[in-house]
NULO-813326 format. One record per residue (C-alpha): residue in one letter; x, y, z. Coordinates in pm, whole numbers, plus 32768, in hexadecimal, padded with zeros to 4 digits. Example, Ala and Ser with C-alpha at 12.3 -4.5 7.8 and 13.67 -1.06 7.14 Angstrom:
BEGIN
a84CE7E3E830C/s85577F9682CA/
This chain:
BEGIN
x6470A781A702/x649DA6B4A7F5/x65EEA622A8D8/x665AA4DFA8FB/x674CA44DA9CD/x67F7A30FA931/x68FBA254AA1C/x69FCA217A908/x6A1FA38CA8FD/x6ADDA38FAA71/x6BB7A4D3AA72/x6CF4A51AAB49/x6C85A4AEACA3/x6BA9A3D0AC4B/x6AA1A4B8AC2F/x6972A495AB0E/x698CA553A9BD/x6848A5F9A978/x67ECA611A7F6/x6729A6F7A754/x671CA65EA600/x65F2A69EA511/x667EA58AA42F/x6698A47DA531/x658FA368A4D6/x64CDA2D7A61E/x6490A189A549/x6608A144A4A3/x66B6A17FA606/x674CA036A67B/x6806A02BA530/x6952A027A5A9/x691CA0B9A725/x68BF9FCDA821/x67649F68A8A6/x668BA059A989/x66DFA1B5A8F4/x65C9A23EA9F4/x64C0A26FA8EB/x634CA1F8A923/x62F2A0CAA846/x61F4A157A734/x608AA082A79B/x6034A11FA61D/x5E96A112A5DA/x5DB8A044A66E/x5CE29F45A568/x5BA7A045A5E0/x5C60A17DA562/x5CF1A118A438/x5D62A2ADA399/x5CC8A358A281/x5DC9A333A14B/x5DF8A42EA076/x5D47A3639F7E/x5C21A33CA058/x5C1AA4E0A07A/x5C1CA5149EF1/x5B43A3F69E88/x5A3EA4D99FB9/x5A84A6199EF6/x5A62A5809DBA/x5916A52C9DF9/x587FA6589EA7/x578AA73C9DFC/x5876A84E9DDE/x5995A7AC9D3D/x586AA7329C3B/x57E7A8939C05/x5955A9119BCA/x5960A7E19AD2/x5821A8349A26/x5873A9C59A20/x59B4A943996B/x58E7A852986A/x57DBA9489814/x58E2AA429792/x59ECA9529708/x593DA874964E/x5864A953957B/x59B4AA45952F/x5A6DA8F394B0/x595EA8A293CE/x5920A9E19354/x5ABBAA2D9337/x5AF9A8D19296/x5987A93491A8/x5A39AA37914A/x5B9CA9D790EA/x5AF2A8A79009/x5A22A9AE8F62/x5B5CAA578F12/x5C20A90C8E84/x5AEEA89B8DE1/x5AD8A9DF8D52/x5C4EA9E48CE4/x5C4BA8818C09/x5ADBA8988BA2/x5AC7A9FC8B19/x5C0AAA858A9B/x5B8CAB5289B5/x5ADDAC178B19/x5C13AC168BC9/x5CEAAC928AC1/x5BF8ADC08A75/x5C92AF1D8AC1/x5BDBB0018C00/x5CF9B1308C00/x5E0EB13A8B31/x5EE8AFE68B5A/x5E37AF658C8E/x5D0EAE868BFE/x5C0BADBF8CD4/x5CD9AC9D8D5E/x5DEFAD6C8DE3/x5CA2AE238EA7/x5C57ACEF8F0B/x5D95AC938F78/x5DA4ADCD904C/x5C33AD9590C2/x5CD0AC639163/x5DDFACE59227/x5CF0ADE092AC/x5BD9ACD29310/x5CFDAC2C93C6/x5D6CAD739497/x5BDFADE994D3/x5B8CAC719543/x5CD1AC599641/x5C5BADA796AC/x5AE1AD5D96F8/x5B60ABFF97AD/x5C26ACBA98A6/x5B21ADC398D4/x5A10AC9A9905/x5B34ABBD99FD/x5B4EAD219ABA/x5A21AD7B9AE1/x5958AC1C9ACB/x5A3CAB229B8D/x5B5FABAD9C46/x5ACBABF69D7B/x5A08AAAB9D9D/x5B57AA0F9D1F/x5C4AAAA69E0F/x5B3EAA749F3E/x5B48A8FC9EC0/x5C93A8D89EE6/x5CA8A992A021/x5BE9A8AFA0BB/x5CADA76DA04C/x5DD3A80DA0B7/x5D3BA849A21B/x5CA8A6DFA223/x5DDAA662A197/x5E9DA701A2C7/x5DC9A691A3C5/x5DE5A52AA343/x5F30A520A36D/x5F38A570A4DE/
């Protein structure tokens, strides 16, 4: 943090106020306070060192190999589970209108073969949300959070 002395601040005496103000903004002073308030003019970048946006750092990542393996590792599992998931849930509604006379037969007691089915469903759902964490865990997390570790650091040093 730093101090700045600003003239309009004179205390009893005459003497300069020093601030310590985290909140005081370098480029809105000389709203209000008179001109020189002992602050170097900002020079900003030159036109050869124009900064790395944060734009620029993502659009890097976004292209290196390992954000496209942690892409691909993602793919490979996801796709083939939503096609086999949504395979299986037409199967079941194709099965429901075409074949009612299937659905409707009894298995054990009152619960017949659509009410299985039903339950067959729910179960897919939990078994598939477990195997996609277990796959993100043990497939892309590390890559992932090393990723974006890395964007973070280049992200910091971009905006020094």
């Amino acid at each position: 943090m730093d101090n700045w002395e600003r003239p309009d601040t004179a205390g009893p005496g005459g003497t300069t106020t020093r601030i310590q103000d985290p909140w005081y903004d370098a480029l809105a002073s000389g709203w209000g306070e008179p001109a020189g308030t002992g602050l170097p003019p900002d020079p900003g970048p030159g036109p050869a060192e124009r900064p790395r946006s944060a734009a620029d750092i993502y659009l890097e990542v976004q292209r290196s190999p390992a954000f496209r393996e942690v892409r691909s590792r993602y793919r490979r599992f996801v796709l083939p589970a939503t096609a086999g998931f949504l395979g299986w849930y037409l199967a079941y509604l194709a099965a429901a209108t075409a074949a009612p006379g299937l659905m409707a037969r009894p298995v054990a007691g009152a619960v017949n073969v659509a009410m299985l089915a039903c339950l067959g469903q729910f179960l897919t759902t939990f078994a598939l949300t477990w195997a996609y964490t277990r796959h993100a865990r043990v497939h892309r997390d590390r890559a992932a959070l090393d990723l974006r570790w890395d964007t973070q650091q280049m992200t910091r040093e971009a905006k020094r």
